[in-house]
C-alpha positions in Angstrom: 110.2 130.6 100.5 112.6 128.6 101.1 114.4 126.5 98.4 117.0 124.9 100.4 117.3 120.9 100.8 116.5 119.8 104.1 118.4 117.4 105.9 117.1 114.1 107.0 117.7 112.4 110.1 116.7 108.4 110.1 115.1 106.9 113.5 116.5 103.6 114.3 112.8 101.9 113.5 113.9 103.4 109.8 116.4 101.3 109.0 116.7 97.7 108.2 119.6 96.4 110.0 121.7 93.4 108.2 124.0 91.0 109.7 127.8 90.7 108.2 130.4 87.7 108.7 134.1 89.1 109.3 136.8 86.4 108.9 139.8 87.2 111.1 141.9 84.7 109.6 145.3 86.2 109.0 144.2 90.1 108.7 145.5 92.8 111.0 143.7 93.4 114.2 143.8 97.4 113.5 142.7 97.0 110.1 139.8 94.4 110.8 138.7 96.6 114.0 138.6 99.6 112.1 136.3 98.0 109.4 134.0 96.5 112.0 133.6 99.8 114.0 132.6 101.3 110.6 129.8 98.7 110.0 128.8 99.1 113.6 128.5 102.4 113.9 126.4 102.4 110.2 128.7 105.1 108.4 128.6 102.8 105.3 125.1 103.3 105.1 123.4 106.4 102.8 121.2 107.2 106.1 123.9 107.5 108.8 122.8 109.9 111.7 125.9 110.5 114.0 123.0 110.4 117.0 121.4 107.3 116.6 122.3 103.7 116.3 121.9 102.4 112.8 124.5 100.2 112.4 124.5 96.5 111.5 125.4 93.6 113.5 128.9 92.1 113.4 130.0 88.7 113.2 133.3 87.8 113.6 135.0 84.1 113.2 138.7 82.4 113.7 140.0 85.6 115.8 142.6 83.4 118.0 144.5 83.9 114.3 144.4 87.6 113.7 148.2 89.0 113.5 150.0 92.1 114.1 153.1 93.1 112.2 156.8 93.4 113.8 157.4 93.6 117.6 153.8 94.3 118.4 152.6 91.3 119.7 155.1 91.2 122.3 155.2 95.3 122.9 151.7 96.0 123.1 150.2 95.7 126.8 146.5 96.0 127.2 145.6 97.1 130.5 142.7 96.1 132.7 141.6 96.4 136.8 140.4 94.0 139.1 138.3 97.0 141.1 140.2 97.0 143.6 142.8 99.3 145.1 146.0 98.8 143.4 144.2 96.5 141.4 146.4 97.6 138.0 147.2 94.6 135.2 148.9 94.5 131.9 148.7 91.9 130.0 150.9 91.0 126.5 148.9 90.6 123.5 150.6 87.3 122.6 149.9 85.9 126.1 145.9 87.2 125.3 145.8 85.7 122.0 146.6 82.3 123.4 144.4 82.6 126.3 141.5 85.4 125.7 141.4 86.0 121.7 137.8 87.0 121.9 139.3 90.2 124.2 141.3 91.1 122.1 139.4 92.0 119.3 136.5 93.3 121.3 139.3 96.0 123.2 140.3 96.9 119.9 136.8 97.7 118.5 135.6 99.3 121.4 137.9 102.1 121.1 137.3 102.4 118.3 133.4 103.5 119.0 131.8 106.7 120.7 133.0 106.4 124.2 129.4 107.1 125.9 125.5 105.1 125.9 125.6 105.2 122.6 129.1 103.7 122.0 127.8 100.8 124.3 124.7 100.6 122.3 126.8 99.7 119.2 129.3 97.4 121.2 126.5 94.7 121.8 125.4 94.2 118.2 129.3 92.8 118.2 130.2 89.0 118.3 133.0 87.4 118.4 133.8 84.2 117.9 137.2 81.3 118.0 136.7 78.8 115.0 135.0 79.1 111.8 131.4 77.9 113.7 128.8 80.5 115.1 125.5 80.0 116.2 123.9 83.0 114.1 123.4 81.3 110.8 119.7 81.8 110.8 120.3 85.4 110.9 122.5 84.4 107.3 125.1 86.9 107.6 126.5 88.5 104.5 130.6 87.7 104.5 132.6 90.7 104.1 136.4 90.5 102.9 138.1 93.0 104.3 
């Protein structure tokens, strides 16, 4: 007989999913990415199973005025490639926070995730948004201060 507790594993169709509003306004990109990977990838929840998705969706708002501290924003280079051969570019992150702000968040949260199908999975329950306005207000996200 065995008296040991079992361990239970949750299915995706097991969990409610909720929605949560992230305001970006003046909080540190790592700090808010790190926060948002952890609701994505559900490890605030009781029933988190490392193998399945059961995270929540992801909301965020005003990211063209998230900050990083010291030299950062003019040391950090994120890198991307056209496809082709030498293809290579760096970009600032104070040149993409003028033009692309949206990028720069979603870079930061991506690594941040599992780095396979599942990781991906996660990543689209993400969105990102300039301004205080987004069109998910029917889904009436709950705000999170981080």
């Amino acid at each position: 007989m065995d008296t040991m507790p079992k361990t239970r594993f949750f299915k995706p169709e097991e969990v409610n999913k909720k929605w949560f509003l992230v305001d970006a306004d003046g909080k540190t990109l790592g700090r808010v990415a790190s926060h948002v990977a952890h609701l994505l990838r559900g490890k605030h929840k009781p029933e988190f199973t490392p193998n399945h998705d059961l995270g929540d969706f992801v909301v965020i708002v005003n990211v063209e005025k998230v900050k990083m501290t010291g030299k950062r924003p003019e040391l950090r280079q994120l890198f991307h490639n056209t496809g082709y051969p030498g293809g290579g570019r760096f970009e600032s992150f104070s040149d993409l926070i003028k033009t692309k702000p949206e990028m720069v968040i979603e870079h930061a949260v991506k690594g941040m995730l599992p780095h396979n199908r599942l990781g991906r999975q996660m990543f689209k329950k993400l969105k990102v948004y300039r301004g205080p306005k987004h069109p998910h207000s029917a889904q009436q996200p709950e705000k999170i201060s981080i």
